[in-house]
C-alpha positions in Angstrom: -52.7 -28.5 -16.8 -53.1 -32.0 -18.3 -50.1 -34.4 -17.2 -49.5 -37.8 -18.4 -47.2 -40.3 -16.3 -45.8 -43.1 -17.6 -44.9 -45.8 -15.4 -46.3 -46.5 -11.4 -43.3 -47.6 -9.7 -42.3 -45.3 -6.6 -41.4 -42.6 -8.7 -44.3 -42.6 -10.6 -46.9 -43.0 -8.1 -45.1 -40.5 -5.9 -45.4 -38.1 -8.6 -49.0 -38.4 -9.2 -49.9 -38.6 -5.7 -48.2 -35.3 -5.6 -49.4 -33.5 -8.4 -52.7 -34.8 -8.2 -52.9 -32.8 -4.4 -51.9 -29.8 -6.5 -55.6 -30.3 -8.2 -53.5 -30.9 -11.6 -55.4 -33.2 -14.2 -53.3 -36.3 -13.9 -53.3 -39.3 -15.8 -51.2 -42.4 -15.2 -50.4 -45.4 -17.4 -48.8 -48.8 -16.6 -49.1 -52.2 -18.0 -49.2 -53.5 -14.5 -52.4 -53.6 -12.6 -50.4 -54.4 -9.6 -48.5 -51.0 -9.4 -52.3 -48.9 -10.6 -53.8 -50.6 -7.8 -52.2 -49.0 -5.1 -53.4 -46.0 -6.7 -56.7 -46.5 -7.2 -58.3 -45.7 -4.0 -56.0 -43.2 -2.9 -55.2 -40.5 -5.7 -57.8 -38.6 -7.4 -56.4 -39.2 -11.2 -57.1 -41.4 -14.4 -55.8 -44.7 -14.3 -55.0 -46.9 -17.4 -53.8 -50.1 -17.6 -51.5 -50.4 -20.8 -48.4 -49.7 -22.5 -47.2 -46.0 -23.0 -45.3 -47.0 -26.4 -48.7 -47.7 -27.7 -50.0 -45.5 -30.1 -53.8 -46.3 -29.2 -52.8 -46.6 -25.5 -51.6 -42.5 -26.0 -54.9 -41.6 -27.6 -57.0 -43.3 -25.2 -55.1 -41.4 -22.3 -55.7 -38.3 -24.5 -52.3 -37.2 -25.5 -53.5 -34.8 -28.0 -54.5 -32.3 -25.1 -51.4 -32.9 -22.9 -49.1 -30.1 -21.5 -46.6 -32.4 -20.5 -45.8 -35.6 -20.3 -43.3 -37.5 -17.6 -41.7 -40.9 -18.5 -41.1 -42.4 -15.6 -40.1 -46.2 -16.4 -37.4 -47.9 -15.2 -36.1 -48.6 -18.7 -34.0 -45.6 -20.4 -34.6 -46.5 -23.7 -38.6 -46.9 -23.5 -38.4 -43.4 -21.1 -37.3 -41.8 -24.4 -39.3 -43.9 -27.1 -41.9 -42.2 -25.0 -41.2 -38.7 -25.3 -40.6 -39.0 -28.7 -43.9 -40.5 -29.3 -44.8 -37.5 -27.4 -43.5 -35.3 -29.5 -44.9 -36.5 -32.4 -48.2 -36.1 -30.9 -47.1 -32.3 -30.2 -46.9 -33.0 -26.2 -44.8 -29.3 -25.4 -42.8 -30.4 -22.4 -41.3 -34.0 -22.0 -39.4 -35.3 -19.6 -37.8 -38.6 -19.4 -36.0 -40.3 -16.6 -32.6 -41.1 -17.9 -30.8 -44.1 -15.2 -27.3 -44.5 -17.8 -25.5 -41.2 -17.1 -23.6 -40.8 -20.7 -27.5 -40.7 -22.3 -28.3 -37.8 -19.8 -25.3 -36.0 -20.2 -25.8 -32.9 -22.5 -22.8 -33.7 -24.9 -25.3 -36.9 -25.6 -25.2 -37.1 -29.5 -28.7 -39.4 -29.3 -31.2 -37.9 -31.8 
């Protein structure tokens, strides 16, 4: 299973710490080199330094073959630009951390 994080702040790196001990193929992205770093010699995954609402950004992390992808930011809205971007790309499972309560709630009307 191919998994694509975006975003390395605690949860983030927590997550791929975590799967990437499960011997999943993980792959995380951040624009900040700071947060990779503390990666970098301690998880066995692919780093990237970039933006995950980048188009190129997604094909150089090889969204085309991943199973799932986790958006992790600490921004709702670029959380979901993310998975729809995702989607688009044909990602199956998507999963976006959702801080503002009425945009997690199921009765959400967002498209």
């Amino acid at each position: 299973m191919r998994i694509l994080i975006a975003g390395a702040g605690t949860i983030g790196s927590n997550l791929t710490a975590a799967l990437a001990g499960e011997n999943l193929d993980v792959v995380i992205l951040d624009p900040d080199e700071g947060h990779l770093a503390q990666l970098e010699n301690t998880v066995d995954c692919q780093i990237i330094v970039g933006s995950a609402l980048s188009p190129s950004m997604l094909e150089d992390a090889g969204i085309r073959h991943t199973d799932l992808i986790l958006a992790v930011t600490d921004q709702d809205a670029i959380n979901m630009s993310i998975c729809q971007l995702a989607d688009f790309y044909g990602v199956p499972t998507k999963i976006a951390r959702l801080r503002n309560p009425e945009l997690a709630s199921p009765e959400s009307t967002v498209p």
